[in-house]
N, C-alpha and C positions, 0 to 999 in steps of 0.2 A: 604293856605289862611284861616283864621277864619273870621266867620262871627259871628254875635251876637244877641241875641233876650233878649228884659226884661217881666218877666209877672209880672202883678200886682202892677203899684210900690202904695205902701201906707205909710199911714202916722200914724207911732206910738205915738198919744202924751204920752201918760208912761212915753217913752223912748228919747222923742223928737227927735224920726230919720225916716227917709224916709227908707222903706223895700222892697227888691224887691228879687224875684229867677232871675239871669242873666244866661243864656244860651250860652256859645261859643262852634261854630259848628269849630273841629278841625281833619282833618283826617279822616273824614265820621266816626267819635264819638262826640255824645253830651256830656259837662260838664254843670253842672247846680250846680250854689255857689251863697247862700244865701246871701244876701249883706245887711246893714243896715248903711245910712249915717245920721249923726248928722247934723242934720241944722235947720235953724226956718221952718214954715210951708210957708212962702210967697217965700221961693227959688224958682228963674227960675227954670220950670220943665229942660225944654233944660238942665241946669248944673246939676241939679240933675240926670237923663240920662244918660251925660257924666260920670258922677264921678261914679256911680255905677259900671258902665262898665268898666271904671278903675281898679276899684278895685278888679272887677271878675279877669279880666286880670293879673294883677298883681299877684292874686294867684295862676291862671294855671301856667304863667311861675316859679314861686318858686314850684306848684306841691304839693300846698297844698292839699292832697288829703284825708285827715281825714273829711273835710268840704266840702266833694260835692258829687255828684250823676256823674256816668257814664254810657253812654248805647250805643250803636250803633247806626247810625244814619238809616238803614235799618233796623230795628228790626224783620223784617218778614222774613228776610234771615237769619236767626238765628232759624227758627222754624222747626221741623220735619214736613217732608209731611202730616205725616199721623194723625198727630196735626191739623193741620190747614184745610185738609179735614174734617174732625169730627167734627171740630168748625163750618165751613162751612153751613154746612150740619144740624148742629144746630141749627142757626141763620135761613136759611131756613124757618125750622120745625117751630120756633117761629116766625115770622114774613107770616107764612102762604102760601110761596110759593112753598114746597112739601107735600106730602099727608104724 
């Protein structure tokens, strides 16, 4: 199952398109593909929403993958122990709860 998040949608007048990073969660991996749709500025947000998502979609499945961002959706399970102790441990030290 993919699910979908949009951040930020805005509005380029430049370009006169609505801009947005759309996020589909596929596989416990996030893609994130930049989207930018052509419409006046008084578009229902709802269809503007929809159609971005779209079109993210549309890209996954063709695999456009020149234009997007990939990561894991657990990223901390990707980290060495001994990494993420030492950060730990850091954060800590700066925030003042070890000596």
């Amino acid at each position: 199952m993919t699910t979908t998040r949009i951040q930020n949608i805005t509005y380029n007048p430049a370009t006169r398109a609505f801009e947005a990073r759309v996020t589909l969660r596929h596989a416990d991996e996030d893609y994130t593909y930049p989207c930018a749709l052509r419409a006046p500025i008084d578009t229902d947000s709802g269809i503007v929403a929809r159609r971005l998502i779209e079109m993210a979609e549309r890209r996954h499945a063709r695999d456009a993958s020149e234009m997007r961002s990939r990561r894991p959706a657990n990223l901390l399970s990707h980290v060495p122990a001994e990494i993420a102790s030492a950060t730990d441990m850091l954060w800590q030290r700066m925030l003042g709860h070890a000596a």
